[in-house]
N, C-alpha and C positions, 0 to 999 in steps of 0.2 A: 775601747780597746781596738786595736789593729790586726789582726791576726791574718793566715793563710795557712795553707798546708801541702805540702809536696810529697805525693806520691812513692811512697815506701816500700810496698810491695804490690806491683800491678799489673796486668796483662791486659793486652788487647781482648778487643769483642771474642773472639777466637782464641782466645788462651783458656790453661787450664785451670783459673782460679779465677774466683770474683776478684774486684778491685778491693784493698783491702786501707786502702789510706784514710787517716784520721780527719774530719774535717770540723772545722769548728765555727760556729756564727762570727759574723761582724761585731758584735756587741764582745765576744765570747763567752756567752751565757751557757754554752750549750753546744756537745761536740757529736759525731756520728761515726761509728763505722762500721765493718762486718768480724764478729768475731767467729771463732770456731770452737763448734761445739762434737769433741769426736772426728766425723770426716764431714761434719753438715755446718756449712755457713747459716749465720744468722745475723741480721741486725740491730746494731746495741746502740742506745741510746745514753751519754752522760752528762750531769748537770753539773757544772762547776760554778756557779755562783754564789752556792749555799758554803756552810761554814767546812763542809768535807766532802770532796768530788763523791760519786755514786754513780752505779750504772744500771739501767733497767736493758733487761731485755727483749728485745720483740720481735720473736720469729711466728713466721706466718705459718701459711698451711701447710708447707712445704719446703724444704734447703732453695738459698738462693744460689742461681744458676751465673755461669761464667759472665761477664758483661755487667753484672751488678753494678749500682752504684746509689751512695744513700750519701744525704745531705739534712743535714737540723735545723730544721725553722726557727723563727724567732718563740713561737707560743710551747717549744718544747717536743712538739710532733716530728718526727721526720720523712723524708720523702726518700721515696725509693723507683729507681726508673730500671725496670729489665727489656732488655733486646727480646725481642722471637719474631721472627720471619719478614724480618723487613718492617717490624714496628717497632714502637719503642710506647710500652705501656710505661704509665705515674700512677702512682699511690702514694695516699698517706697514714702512717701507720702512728699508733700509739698506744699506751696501756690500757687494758681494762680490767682492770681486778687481777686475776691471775691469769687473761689471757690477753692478747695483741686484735685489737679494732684496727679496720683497713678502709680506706675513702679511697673507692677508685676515681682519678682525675681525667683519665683519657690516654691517648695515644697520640703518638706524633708518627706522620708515614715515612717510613725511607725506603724504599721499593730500587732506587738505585742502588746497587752493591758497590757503586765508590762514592758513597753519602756516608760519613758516619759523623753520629751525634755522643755529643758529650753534656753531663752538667758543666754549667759556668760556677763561680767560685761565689757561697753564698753572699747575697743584695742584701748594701744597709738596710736594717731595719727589722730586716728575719720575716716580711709576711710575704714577699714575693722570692719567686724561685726561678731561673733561666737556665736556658741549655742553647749550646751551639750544634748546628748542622753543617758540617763541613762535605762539599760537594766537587764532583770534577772542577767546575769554572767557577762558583759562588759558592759562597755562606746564609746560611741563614738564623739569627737570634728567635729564638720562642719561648715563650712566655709558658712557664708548665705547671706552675702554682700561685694560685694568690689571686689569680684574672676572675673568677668567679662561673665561667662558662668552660672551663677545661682548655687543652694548649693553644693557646693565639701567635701567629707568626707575627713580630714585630716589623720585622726589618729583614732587608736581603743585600748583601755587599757583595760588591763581584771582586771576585778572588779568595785564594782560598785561606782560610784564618786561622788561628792558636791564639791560645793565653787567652788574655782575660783578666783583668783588672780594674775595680770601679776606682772613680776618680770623685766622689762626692759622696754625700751622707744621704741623698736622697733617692738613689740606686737610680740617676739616670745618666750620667755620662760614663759607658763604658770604654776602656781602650781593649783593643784587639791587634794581635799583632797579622798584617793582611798580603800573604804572598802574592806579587804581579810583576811580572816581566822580568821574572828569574831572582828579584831582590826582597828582600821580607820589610815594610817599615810601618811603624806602629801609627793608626787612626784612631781616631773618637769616634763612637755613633752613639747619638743623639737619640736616645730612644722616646721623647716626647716631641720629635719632631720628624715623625714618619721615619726614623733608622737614616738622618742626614748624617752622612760620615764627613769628616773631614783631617786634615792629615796633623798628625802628635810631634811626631817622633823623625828627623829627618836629617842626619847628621853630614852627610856627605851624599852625590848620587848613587855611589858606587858599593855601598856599605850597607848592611844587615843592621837595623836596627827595631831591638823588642824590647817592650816594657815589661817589667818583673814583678813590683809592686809599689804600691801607692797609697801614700798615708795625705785623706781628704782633710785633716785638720791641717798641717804645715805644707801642703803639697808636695814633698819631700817624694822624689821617683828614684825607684832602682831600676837602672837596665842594662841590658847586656848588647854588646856591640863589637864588631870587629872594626871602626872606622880610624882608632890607631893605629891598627896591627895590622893592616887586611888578611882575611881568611884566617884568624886567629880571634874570636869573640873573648872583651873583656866586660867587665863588670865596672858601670860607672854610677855615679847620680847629677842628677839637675831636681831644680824647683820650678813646677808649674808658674808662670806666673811672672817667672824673674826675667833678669836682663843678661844673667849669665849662664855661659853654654852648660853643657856638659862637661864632670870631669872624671878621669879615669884612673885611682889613688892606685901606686903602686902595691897597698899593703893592701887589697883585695886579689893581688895576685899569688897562687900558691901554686906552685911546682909539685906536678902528680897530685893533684889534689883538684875535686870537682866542687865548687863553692857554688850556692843559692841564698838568698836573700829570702826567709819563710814569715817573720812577721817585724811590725816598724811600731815603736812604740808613738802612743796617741799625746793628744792633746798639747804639742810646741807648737802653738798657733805660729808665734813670730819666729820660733828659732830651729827652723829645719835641721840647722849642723847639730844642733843638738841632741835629734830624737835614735832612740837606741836601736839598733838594724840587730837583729838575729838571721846569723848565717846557718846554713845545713853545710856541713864540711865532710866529704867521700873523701877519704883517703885509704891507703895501700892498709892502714894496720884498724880501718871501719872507720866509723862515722860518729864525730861527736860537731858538739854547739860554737859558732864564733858569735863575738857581739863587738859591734862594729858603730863607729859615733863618726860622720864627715867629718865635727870639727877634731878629729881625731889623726894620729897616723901610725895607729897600729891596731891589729884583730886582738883580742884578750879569748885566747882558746880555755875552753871550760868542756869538761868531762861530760857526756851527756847520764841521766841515770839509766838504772838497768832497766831492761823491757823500753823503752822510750819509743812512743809512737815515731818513727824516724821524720823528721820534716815538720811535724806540728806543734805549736806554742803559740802562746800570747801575750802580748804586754800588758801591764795595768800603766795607767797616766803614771803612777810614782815610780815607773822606772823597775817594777817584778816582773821579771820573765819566768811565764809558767809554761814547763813542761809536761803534758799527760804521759803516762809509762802503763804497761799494764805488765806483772809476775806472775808466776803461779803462787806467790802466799798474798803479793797486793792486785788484784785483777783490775782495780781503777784509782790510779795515785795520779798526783800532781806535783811536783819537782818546781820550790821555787828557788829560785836565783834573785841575789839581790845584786842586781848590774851595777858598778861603779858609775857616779855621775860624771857626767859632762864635764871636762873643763871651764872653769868661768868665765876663760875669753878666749876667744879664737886665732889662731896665726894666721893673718889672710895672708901673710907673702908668697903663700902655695897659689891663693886663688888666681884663676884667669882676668883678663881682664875683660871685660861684656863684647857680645862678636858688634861690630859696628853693622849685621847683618840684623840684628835684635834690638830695636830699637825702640819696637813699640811699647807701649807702658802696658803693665798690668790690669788685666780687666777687673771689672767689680766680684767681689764675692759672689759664689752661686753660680757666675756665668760661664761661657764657653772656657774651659782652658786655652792658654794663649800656646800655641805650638812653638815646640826644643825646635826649632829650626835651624838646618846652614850654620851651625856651629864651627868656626876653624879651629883645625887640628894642631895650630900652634899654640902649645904652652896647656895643650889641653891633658896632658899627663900628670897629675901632682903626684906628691906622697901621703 
């Protein structure tokens, strides 16, 4: 399964509430976030791969404090990172009979007050954990679970970074998107090879381009870009790997309406147009679900349910998109959707045709991503 989760109700280090967004493994075995108990945050842990979601909860010694933020490992445990004075303490927490076991892992230093660190978005495979430190002039990747010695600094990129997205099964090429010299555009770093970055994502000189997410089985990328529009970012896709550029489907655009891209369904090795996109749709009358197919040219809007963790879901390979929700009579449900399939053949008279700037072939499985480069912007609008 493909999954991600977008931030629903959150505040900065400095806000008055922990972070409170639902986040769920790679696998999707396994989802994390902070509930409220009264006026006292606590962190809940739920298991969805059993035949009826469940939720344990596991609050420590104490309410968790503003800056919170908790992530679910693969083995079921989760990690939780709190801010205080210029650190950033990790733990891992999990049940024990009727009370919450705590494994402290360490601290990472940020003693600069324009450093601040974030988790990245859980690594295949659920046994390692990452956080970004975003700094005045650099970034830095660390490694805050799973290393066996407490947090390891992997890699340091100069400039300053967002997002976050793995591009493989084996949680090591990450993209990052990497502000420098006023423009944002998205790199790889190489995390088993000393944090070698090199560049993704590179549509025009002049243009803003970020990657959103990324499904390692099809290579299938969502990202968002203003290089049709300038100073208007749109929502497009391309395929790691391929010969054609980017495209940027008119029916991803909605008027007064704030569209993201939260999970990509798994397993279309060969047929990228095919795999089903789950939208997060903000609009004027709230927020419900899009799902979205390239070889497609239209959003199919669907109701999100009540309580719905806002931004979080997952695919299963057959094409269920599962929604978590918590009520006050169901405090941990799951909302399946059964996505209409794919068309069985594709209209390519939308597609572009390959930038003659993209010529190189596809590399072998497992290796470097071939970089969205120098894509021209003729004909690069479909429907």
């Amino acid at each position: 399964m493909t999954a991600c989760a977008i931030e629903s109700t959150a505040e900065s280090d400095s806000g008055d509430a922990p972070r409170t967004e639902c986040i769920i493994t790679a696998d999707g075995s396994y989802a994390a976030r902070l509930a409220l108990n009264g006026d006292c945050w606590f962190p809940e842990r739920w298991t969805l791969d059993g035949p009826e979601p469940y939720a344990v909860p596991l609050p420590s010694h104490q309410p968790e404090e503003p800056g919170t933020e908790v992530q679910p490992m693969g083995d079921g445990r989760v990690l939780v990172r709190r801010p205080t004075d210029g650190r950033h303490v990790f733990s891992l927490l999990y049940p024990t009979g009727p009370g919450t076991g705590e494994l402290l892992l360490g601290a990472v230093e940020c003693p600069d007050d324009g450093t601040r660190l974030r988790m990245l978005p859980p690594a295949p495979g659920g046994e390692r954990a990452y956080a970004l430190a975003v700094g005045r002039g650099s970034s830095a990747v660390w490694l805050v679970a799973g290393g066996g010695f407490g947090p390891v600094r992997l890699a340091e990129i100069p400039g300053r970074c967002s997002g976050g997205v793995w591009l493989d099964r084996e949680g090591r090429m990450l993209a990052l998107d990497r502000e420098s010299g006023g423009r944002t555009k998205a790199v790889v770093v190489d995390l088993e090879r000393d944090g070698e970055v090199s560049p993704l994502l590179q549509i025009t000189a002049d243009s803003d381009d970020r990657v959103l997410l990324a499904d390692p089985d099809s290579g299938l990328l969502l990202i968002r870009s203003d290089a049709p529009s300038p100073g208007r970012p749109r929502l497009g896709w391309g395929v790691l790997g391929s010969t054609l550029p980017v495209r940027f489907p008119e029916s991803l655009r909605m008027p007064d309406c704030e569209v993201a891209p939260f999970a990509i369904q798994p397993g279309q090795v060969l047929t990228p147009e095919s795999c089903g996109v789950a939208l997060r749709v903000d609009g004027p009358v709230g927020s419900w679900v899009g799902v979205w197919r390239p070889a497609e040219r239209a959003v199919r809007h669907l109701a999100a349910p009540v309580g719905w963790l806002t931004g979080a879901g997952v695919w299963s390979r057959e094409g269920e998109l599962r929604l978590p929700y918590a009520t006050a009579d169901v405090p941990c449900g799951v909302a399946r959707v059964e996505a209409p399939a794919a068309p069985a053949t594709e209209d390519r008279s939308a597609q572009p045709m390959p930038s003659p700037a993209e010529t190189d072939p596809p590399g072998p499985v497992a290796t470097r991503p071939v970089p969205l480069q120098q894509a021209p912007l003729g004909g690069l609008v479909t429907k």
